[in-house]
LOMARTOR-328451 format. One record per residue (C-alpha): residue number from 1; x negated, y, z. Coordinates in Angstrom, 1 decimal, m for minus. Example, Ala and Ser with C-alpha at 12.3 -4.5 7.8 and 13.67 -1.06 7.14 Angstrom:
# residues 2
<rec 1 <m12.3 m4.5 7.8>>
<rec 2 <m13.7 m1.1 7.1>>
This chain:
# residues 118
<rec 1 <1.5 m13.3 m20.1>>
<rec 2 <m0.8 m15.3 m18.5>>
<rec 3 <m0.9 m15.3 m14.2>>
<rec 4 <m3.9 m13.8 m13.0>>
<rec 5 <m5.6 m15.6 m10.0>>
<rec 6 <m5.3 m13.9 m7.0>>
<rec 7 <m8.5 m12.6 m5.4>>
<rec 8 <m6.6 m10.6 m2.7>>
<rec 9 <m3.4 m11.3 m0.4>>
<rec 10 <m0.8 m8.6 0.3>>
<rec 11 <0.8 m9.0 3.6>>
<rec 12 <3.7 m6.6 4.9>>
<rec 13 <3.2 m5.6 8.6>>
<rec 14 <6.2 m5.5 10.3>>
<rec 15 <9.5 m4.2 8.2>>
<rec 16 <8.6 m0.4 7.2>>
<rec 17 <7.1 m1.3 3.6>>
<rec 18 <10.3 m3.8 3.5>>
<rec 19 <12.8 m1.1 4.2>>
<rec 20 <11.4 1.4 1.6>>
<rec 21 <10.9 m1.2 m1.3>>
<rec 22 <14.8 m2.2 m0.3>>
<rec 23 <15.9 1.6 m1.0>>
<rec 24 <14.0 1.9 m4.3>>
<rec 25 <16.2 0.9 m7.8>>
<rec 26 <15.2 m2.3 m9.7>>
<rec 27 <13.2 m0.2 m12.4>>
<rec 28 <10.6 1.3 m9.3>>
<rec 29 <11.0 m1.8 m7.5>>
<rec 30 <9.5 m3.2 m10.8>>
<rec 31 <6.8 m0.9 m11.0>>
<rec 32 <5.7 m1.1 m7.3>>
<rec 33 <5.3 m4.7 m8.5>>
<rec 34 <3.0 m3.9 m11.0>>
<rec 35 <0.6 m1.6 m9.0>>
<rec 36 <0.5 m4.6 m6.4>>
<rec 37 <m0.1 m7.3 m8.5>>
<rec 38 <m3.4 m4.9 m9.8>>
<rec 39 <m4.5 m4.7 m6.1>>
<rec 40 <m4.0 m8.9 m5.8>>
<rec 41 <m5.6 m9.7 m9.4>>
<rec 42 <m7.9 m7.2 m10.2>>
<rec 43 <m11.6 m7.0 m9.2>>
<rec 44 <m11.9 m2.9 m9.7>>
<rec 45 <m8.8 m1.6 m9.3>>
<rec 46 <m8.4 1.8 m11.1>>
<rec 47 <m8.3 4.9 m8.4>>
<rec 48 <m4.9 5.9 m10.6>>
<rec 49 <m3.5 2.9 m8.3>>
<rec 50 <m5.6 2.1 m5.3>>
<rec 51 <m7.7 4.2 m3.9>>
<rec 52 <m9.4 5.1 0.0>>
<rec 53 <m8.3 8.0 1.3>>
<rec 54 <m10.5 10.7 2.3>>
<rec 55 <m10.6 12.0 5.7>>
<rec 56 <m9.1 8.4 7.1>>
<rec 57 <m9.8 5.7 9.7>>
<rec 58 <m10.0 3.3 6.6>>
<rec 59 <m6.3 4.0 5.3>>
<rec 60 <m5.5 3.1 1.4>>
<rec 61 <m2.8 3.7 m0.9>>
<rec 62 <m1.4 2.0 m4.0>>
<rec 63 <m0.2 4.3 m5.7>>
<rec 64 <3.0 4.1 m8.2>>
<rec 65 <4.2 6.6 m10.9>>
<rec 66 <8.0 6.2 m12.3>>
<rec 67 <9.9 8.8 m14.4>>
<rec 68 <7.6 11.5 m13.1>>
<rec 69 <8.3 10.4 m9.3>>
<rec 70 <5.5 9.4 m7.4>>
<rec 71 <5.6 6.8 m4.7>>
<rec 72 <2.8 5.8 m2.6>>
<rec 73 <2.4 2.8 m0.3>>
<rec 74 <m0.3 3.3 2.8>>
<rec 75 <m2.1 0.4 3.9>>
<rec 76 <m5.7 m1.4 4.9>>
<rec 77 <m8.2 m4.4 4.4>>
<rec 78 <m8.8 m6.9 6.7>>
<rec 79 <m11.5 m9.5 6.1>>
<rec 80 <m12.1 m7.3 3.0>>
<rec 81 <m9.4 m9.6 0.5>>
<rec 82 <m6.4 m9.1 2.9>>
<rec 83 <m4.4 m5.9 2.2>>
<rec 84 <m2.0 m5.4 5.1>>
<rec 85 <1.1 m2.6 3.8>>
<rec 86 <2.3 m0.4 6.6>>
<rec 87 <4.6 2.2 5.0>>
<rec 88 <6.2 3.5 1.7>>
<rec 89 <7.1 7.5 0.6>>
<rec 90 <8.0 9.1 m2.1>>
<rec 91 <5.4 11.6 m2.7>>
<rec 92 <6.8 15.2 m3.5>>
<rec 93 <3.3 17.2 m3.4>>
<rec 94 <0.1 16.7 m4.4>>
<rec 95 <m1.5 15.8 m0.7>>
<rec 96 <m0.7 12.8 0.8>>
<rec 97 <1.3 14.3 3.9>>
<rec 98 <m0.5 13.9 7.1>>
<rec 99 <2.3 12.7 8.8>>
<rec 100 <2.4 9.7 6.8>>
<rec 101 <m1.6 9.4 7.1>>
<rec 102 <m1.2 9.5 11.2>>
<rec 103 <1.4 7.0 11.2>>
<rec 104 <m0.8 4.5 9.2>>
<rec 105 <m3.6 4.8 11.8>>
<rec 106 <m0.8 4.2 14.5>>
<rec 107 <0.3 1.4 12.5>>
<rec 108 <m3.7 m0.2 11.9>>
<rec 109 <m4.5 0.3 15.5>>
<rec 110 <m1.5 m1.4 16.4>>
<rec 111 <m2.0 m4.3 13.6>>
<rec 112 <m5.3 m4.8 14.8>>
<rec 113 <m4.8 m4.9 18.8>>
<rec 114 <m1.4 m7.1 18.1>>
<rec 115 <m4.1 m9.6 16.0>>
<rec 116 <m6.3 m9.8 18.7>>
<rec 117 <m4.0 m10.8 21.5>>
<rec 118 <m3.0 m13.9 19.2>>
């Protein structure tokens, strides 16, 4: 297969996404893969794996299906080609729980303040 040029960049903010993809087996580590390199290669990402959240401060998700298990990743832009991951879940109802949608805004407020001090 040929390698798609990049038109975004995926960066992981602090070690939460790390820690989740860690836990996942090869075969959903695999597939997380694939929904990211979408996100990194595609212009128009299909909603089925990246989509804005309603109701948010500007929180994505990238979304991943495996074996009927649904993981989502919860993240934002910055300077519109950077995607910055905060956190990882395994989804086990259809609404994304509002937990995990508060502690992505903690986690974007926090990204951006942090960014600004530099």
């Amino acid at each position: 297969m040929k390698e798609q040029k990049k038109i975004r960049t995926i960066l992981f903010y602090k070690n939460y996404f790390k820690e989740f993809y860690i836990e996942q087996s090869e075969a959903v580590r695999r597939k997380i893969n694939y929904s990211m390199s979408l996100v990194e290669t595609q212009r128009i990402v299909p909603k089925k794996f990246f989509k804005l959240l309603d109701g948010t401060d500007g929180i994505y998700e990238i979304r991943t299906e495996y074996k009927k298990n649904i993981y989502r990743i919860l993240c934002c832009m910055d300077k519109g080609a950077v995607v910055v991951l905060f956190q990882g879940f395994q989804k086990k109802t259809q609404k994304t729980p509002q937990q995990e949608i508060k502690k992505a805004e903690k986690l974007k407020k926090e990204y951006f303040k942090n960014k600004e001090e530099l």
